[in-house]
C-alpha positions as CSV (number, residue, x, y, z in Angstrom):
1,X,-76.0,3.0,8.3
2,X,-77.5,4.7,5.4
3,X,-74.5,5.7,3.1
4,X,-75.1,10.0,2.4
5,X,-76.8,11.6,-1.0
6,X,-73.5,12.9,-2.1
7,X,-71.6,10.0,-1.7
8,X,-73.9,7.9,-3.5
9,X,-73.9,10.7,-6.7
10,X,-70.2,10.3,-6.5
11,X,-70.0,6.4,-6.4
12,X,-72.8,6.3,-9.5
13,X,-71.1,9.0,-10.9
14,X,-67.6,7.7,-11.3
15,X,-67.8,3.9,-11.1
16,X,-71.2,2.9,-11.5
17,X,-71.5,5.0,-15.2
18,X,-68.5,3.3,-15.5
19,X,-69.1,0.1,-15.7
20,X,-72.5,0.4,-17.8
21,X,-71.4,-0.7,-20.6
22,X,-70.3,-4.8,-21.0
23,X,-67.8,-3.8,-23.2
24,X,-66.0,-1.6,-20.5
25,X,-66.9,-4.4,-18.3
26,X,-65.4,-6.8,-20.4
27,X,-62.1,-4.7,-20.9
28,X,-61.4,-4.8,-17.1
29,X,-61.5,-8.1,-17.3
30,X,-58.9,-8.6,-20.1
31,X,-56.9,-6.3,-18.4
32,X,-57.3,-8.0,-15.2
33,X,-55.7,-10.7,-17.2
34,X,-52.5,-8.7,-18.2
35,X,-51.8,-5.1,-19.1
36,X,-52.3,-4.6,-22.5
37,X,-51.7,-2.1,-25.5
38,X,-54.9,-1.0,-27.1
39,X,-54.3,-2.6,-30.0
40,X,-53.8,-6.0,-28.1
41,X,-57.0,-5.9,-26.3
42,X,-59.2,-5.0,-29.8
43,X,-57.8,-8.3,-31.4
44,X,-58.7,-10.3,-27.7
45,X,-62.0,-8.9,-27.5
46,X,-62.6,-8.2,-31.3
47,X,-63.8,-4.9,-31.3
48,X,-62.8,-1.9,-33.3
49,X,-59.9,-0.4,-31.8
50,X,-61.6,3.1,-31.9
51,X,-64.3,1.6,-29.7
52,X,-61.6,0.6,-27.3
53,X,-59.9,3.7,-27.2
54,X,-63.0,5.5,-26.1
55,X,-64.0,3.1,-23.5
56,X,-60.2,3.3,-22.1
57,X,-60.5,7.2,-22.2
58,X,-64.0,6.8,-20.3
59,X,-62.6,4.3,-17.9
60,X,-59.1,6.2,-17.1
61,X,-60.8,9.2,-16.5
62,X,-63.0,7.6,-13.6
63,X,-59.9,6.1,-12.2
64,X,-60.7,2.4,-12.7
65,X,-57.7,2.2,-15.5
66,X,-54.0,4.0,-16.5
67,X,-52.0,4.0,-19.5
68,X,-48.3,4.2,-18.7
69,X,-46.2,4.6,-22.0
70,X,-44.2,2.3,-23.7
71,X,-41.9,3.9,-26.6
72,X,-44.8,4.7,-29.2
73,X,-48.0,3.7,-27.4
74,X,-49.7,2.8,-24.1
75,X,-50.0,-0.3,-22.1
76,X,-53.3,0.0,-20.1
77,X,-54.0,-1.4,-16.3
78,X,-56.2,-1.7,-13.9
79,X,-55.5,1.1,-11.0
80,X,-57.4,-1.3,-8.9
81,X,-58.2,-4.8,-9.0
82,X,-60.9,-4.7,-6.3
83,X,-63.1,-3.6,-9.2
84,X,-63.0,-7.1,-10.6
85,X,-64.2,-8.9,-7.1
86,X,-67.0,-5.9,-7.0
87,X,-67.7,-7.3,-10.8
88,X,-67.3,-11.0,-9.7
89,X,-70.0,-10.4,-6.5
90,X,-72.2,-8.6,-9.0
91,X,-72.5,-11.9,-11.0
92,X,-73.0,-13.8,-8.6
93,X,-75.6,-12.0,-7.4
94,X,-77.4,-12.4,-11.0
95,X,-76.8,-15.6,-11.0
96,X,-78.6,-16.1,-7.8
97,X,-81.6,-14.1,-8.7
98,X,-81.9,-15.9,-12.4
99,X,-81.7,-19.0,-10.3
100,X,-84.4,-18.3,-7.7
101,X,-86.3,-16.8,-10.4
102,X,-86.3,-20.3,-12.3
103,X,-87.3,-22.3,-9.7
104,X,-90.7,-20.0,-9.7
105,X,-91.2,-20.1,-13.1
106,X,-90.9,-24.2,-12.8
């Protein structure tokens, strides 16, 4: 069955924008890891902490990530970690087409 128009929008919309950027990609996967205080995950993934704060904003207001607080600042996690096997199916799928597309090229 061919999934409707407006359900499609929706899905691009709010999880496919999402996770267009590798360093939002790569931020669910640290905090797939552990929850973490934004601060934390700058050092791990050595990016400006400003640049993390605005992926986090981007991410927690499509629903894929929360910040619950902890005295002075937020610990971030993931609201859903079936966003990390939709991520791990996704790579594998890349790795099969690099891989199929090598054995043409050879």
């Amino acid at each position: 069955m061919i999934p409707q128009l407006d359900e499609l929008n929706l899905l691009h919309s709010n999880i496919c924008q999402a996770v267009g950027d590798p360093k939002r990609i790569q931020i669910l996967y640290a905090l797939y890891a552990q929850p973490q205080h934004v601060s934390a995950l700058a050092r791990e993934l050595d990016m400006p902490q400003p640049t993390v704060s605005r992926h986090l904003a981007l991410l927690r207001q499509r629903g894929l990530v929360v910040g619950e607080r902890d005295g002075a600042s937020v610990v971030y996690s993931l609201t859903d970690t079936r966003i990390i096997d939709v991520l791990d199916t996704m790579r594998g799928l890349l790795r099969d087409i690099l891989e199929r597309h090598s054995s043409v090229m050879d």
